[in-house]
N, C-alpha and C positions, 0 to 999 in steps of 0.2 A: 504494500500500500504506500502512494505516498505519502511523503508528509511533509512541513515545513514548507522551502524556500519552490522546489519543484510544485509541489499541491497548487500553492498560489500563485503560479505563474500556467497551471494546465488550466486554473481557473478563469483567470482574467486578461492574461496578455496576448490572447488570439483573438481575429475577427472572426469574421461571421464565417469563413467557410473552412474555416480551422477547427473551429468548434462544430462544426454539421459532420466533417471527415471523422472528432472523435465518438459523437453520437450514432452515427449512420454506418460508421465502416469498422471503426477499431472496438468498439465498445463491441456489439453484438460476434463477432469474431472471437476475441480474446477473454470477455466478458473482466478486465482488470486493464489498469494501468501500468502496473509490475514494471522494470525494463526501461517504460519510454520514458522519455528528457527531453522537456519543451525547450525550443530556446537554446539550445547546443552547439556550444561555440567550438570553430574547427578555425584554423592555420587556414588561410588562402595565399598561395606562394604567389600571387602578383601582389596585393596590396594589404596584407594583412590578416583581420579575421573577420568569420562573417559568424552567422548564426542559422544553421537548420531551425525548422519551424520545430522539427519532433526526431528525436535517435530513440531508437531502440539499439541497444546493446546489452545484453545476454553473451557470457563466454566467448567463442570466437569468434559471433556473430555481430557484425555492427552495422547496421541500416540506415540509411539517410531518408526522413521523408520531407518532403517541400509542396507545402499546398498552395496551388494558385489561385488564387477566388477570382473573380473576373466585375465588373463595372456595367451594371445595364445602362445603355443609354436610352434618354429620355427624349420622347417625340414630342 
């Protein structure tokens, strides 16, 4: 389970299709949050460091997920 610094950060620092990806696809799948790390900051060898939206890493298994929401536009 989490807790702390991750908990409130899978709570509140994703928008709206971050939060649908964890309700719609990773919840019902895994039924736990176990593993993933919102916000997972990695080395970018041009200019520094970026931050994945969500890692999962488990043992020698390390994941990168990036969710793209997209912008309706308005007629």
């Amino acid at each position: 389970m989490k807790k702390g610094e991750d908990r409130r950060r899978l709570a509140s620092e994703h928008g709206y299709a971050e939060k649908l990806f964890l309700e719609k696809v990773w919840f019902p799948v895994f039924q736990h949050f176990n593993c993933l790390t919102p916000e997972y900051e990695v080395d970018d060898y041009i200019d520094g460091k970026r931050y994945l939206d969500f890692a999962y890493i488990r043992d020698t298994l390390r994941l990168a997920i990036e969710i793209d929401g997209y912008k309706q536009l308005r007629r």
